[in-house]
N, C-alpha and C positions, 0 to 999 in steps of 0.2 A: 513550587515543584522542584524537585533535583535532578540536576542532570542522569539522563537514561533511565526514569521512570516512564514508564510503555504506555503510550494514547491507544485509544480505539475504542470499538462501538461493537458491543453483540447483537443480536435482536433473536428474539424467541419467536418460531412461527405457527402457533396451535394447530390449524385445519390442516387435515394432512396435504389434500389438493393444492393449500396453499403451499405448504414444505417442499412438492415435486415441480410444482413449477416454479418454485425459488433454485431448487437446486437444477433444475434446467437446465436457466436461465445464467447462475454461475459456472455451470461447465461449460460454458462455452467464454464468458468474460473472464474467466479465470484461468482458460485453457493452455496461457504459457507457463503456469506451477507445473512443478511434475511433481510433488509429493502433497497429502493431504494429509491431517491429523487430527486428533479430538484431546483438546488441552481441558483444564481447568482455569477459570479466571478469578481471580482475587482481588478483590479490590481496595483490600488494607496489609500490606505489608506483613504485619504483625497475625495477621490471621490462619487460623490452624485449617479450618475448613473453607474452601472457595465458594463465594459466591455464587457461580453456576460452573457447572459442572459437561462434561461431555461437546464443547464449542468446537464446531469444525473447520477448520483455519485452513489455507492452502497455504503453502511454501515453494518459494522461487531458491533452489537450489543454488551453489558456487558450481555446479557441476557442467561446464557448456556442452558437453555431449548430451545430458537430459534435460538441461534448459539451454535451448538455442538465442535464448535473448540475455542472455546473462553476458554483461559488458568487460567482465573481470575488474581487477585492480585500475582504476582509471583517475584522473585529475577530472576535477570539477567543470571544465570549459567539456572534457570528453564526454561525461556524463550529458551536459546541457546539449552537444551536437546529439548526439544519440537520439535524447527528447525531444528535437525540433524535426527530426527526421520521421519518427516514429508512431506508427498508430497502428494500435489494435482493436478487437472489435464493439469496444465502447468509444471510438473517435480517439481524436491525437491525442498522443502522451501528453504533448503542453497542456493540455484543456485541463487531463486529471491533475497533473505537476500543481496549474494554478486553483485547481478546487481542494487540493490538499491543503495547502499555504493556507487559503481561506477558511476552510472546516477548522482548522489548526488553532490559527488565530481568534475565531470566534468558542472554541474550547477554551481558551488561555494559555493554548501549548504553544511556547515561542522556539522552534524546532529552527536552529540557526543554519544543520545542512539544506533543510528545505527552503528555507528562504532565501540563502544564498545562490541556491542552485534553481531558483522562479528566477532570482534578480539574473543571474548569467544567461538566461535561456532567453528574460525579455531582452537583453545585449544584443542575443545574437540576433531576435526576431528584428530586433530595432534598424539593423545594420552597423552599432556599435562596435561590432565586436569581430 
């Protein structure tokens, strides 16, 4: 893998029933994005047509007036307090922080800000830090 080649996971949800209550169910786990969008994903670089098409993705703005969580410009120790502090309506930030690291690793994505920033947060959880 090359550095800044993008991880992640789509999922197609056929029953419509099923579709409203997924979308629900992410406005509200999603509800600190302020902006939403429908990309295309490609899954070979070199490819003229995407993969699938019309993905709806939420985005967490740089903008702290319309996203109230957005930490700004920060060192890696501020990022980690933020995370130890922090929980939204899926449970603590650390939980997700360390199930990303996990997901990641079991992908073969070795994401060295994410890891570095599990390793600083378990510091801080530890009293290390």
């Amino acid at each position: 893998m090359r550095t800044g080649d993008p991880w992640g996971a789509a999922y197609k949800i056929i029953r419509k029933e099923d579709q409203e209550e997924a979308l629900t169910y992410l406005e509200v786990r999603e509800k600190q994005y302020d902006q939403k969008a429908h990309v295309d994903i490609f899954t070979d670089r070199a490819a003229t047509v995407p993969a699938v098409s019309g993905v709806l993705i939420y985005i967490a703005s740089a903008d702290k007036k319309l996203n109230r969580n957005y930490l700004g410009p920060a060192s890696l120790q501020e990022i980690a307090n933020q995370i130890v502090r922090a929980e939204g309506p899926s449970g603590p930030n650390r939980d997700y922080l360390f199930q990303l690291e996990k997901a990641l690793t079991l992908l073969g994505c070795e994401d060295r800000h994410v890891i570095d920033l599990a390793n600083e947060v378990r510091s801080i959880l530890s009293g290390r830090n």
